[in-house]
C-alpha positions as CSV (number, residue, x, y, z in Angstrom):
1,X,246.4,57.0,2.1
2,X,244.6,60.0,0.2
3,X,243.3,62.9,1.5
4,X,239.7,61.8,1.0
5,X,240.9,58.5,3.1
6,X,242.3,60.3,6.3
7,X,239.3,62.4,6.5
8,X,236.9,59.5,6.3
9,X,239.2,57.4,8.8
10,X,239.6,60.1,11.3
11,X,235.3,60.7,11.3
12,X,235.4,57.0,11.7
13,X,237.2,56.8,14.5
14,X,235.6,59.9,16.3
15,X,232.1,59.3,15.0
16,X,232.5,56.1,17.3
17,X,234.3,57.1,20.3
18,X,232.3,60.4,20.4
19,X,229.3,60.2,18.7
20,X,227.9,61.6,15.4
21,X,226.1,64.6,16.7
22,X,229.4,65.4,19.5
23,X,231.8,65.1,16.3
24,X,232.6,68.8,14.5
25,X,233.8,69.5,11.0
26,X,236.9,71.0,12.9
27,X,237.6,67.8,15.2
28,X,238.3,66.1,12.0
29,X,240.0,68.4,10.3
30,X,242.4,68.1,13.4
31,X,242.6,64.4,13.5
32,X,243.0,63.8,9.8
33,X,245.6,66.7,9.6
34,X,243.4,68.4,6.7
35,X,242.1,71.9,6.1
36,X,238.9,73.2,5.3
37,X,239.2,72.9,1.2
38,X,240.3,69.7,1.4
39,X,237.5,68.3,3.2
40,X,235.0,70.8,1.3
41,X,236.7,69.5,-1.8
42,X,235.7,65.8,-0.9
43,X,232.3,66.4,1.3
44,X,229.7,69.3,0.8
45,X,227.9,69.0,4.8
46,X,228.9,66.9,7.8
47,X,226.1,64.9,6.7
48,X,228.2,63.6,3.8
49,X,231.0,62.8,5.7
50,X,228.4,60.6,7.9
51,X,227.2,58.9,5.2
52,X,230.5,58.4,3.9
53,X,231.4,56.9,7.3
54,X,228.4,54.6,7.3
55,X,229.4,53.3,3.9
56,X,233.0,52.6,4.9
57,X,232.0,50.8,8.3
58,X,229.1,48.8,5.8
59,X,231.8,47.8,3.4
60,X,234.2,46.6,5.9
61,X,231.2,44.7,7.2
62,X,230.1,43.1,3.8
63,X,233.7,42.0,3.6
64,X,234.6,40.5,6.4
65,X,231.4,39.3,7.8
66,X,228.5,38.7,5.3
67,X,231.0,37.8,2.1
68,X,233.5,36.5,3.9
69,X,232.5,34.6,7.3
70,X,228.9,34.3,7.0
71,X,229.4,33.5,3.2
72,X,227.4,30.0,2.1
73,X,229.8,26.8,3.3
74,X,229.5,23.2,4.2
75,X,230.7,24.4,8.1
76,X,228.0,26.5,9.4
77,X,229.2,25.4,13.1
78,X,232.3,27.1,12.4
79,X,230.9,30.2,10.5
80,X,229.1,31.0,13.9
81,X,231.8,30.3,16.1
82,X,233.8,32.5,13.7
83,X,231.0,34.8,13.7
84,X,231.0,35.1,17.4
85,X,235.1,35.1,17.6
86,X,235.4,38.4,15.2
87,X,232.7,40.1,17.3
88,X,234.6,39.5,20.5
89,X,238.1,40.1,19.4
90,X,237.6,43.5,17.6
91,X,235.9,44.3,21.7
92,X,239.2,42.7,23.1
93,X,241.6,45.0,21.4
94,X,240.5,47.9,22.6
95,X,241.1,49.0,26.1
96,X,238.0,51.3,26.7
97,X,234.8,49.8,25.2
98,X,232.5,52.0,23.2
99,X,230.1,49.6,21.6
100,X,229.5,48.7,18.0
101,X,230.5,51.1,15.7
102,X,227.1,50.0,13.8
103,X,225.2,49.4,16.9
104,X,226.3,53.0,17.8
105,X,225.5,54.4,14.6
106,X,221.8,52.9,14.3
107,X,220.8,54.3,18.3
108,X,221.8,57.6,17.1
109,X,221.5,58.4,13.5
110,X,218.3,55.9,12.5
111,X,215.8,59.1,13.5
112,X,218.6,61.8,12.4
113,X,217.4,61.7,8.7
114,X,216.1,59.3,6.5
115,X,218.9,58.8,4.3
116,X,221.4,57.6,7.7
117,X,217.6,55.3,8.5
118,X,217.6,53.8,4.9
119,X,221.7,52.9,4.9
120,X,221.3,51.9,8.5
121,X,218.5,49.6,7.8
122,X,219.9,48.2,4.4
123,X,222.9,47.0,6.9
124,X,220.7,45.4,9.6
125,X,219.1,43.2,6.6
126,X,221.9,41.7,5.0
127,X,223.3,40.8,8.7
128,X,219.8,39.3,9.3
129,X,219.7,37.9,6.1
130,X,223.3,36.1,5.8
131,X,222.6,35.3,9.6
132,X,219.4,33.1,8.9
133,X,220.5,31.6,5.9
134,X,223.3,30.4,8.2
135,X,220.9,29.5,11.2
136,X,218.9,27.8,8.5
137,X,221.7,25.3,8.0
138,X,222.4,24.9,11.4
139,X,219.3,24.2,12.5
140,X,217.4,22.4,9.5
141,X,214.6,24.6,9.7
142,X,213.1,27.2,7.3
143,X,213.7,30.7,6.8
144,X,210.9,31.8,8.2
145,X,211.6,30.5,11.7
146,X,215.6,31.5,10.9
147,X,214.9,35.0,10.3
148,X,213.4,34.8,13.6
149,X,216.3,33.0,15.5
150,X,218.9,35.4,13.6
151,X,216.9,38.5,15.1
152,X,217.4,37.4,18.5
153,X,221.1,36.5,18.0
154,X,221.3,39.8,16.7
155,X,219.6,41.1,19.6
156,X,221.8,39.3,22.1
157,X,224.6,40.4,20.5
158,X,224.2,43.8,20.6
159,X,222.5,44.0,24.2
160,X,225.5,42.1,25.0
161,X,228.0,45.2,23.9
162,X,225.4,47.9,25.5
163,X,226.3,46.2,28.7
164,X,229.9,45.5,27.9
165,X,229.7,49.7,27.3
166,X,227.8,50.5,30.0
167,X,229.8,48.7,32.7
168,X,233.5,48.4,30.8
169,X,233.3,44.7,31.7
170,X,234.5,42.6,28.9
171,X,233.3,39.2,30.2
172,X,229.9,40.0,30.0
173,X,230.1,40.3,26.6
174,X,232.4,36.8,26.6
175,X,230.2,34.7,28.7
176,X,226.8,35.8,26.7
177,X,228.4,35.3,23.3
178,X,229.7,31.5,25.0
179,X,226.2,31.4,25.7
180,X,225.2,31.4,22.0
181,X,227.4,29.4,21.1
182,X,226.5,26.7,23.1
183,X,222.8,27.2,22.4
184,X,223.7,27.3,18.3
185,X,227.0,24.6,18.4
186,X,226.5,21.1,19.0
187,X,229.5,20.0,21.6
188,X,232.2,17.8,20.1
């Protein structure tokens, strides 16, 4: 891993346990093992580094959700399921729950600046985006009336993992994404 790469990994990981604005420059120098040149070589302002952390967490995203389980298939049942299981098992990993790196990133940086607003939002809309198309198919409506479904399944989602942060209780966030699953999969 470069240099470049333990710097952004080590903001990424205390960006989300901590917070943006309760991350220093010097708490990642310490956690990526790295001095001051070398992560002035690579970012000019902690706002770089943000962005830079926003990118990385977009592109995992992109990946593994929008291009890869929400991509366009003839199982849209099992896209959402799967949908649902990733959500749920990146929570189950951990053993203290500290929300959605996104969802965490969007409550605290949308109104920071514009540039974190216009990254956050770009991200929102291809979830919503490869969400309806998927709702679309599921449902047999149109994408008017997906784009609406997929923001509430966002929404559920999400409120789901502020109260799965809030009270460290990991069913909550199991029996509400059940819930969706039921209301979105017909039962076999």
């Amino acid at each position: 891993m470069s240099t470049k790469e333990k710097l952004i990994a080590a903001a990424r990981e205390l960006i989300y346990r901590q917070g943006y604005n309760n991350t220093s420059i010097r708490d990642i120098l310490l956690a990526a093992n790295a001095g001051k040149g070398q992560l002035y070589y690579y970012f000019d302002s902690k706002k770089s580094i943000g962005l830079a952390v926003i990118k990385e967490n977009i592109a995992i995203w992109q990946k593994e959700l929008f291009e890869g389980i929400l991509a366009p298939s003839s199982q849209p049942e099992k896209d959402f399921a799967e949908m649902l299981t990733w959500i749920f098992s990146f929570h189950q990993k951990q053993q203290h729950y500290y929300g959605c790196p996104m969802g965490n990133l969007i409550v605290e940086l949308s109104l920071e600046d514009e540039d974190f607003r216009i990254l956050l939002n770009d991200f929102m809309q291809q979830w919503l985006v490869a969400l309806a198309n998927k709702i679309k198919v599921l449902r047999s409506i149109d994408l008017a009336a997906a784009k609406i479904a997929a923001q509430k399944v966002i929404a559920q989602i999400q409120g789901s993992i502020l109260l799965l942060k809030v009270t460290q209780d990991l069913t909550i966030l199991e029996s509400n994404l059940l819930e969706l699953k039921k209301h979105y999969i017909k039962a076999n």
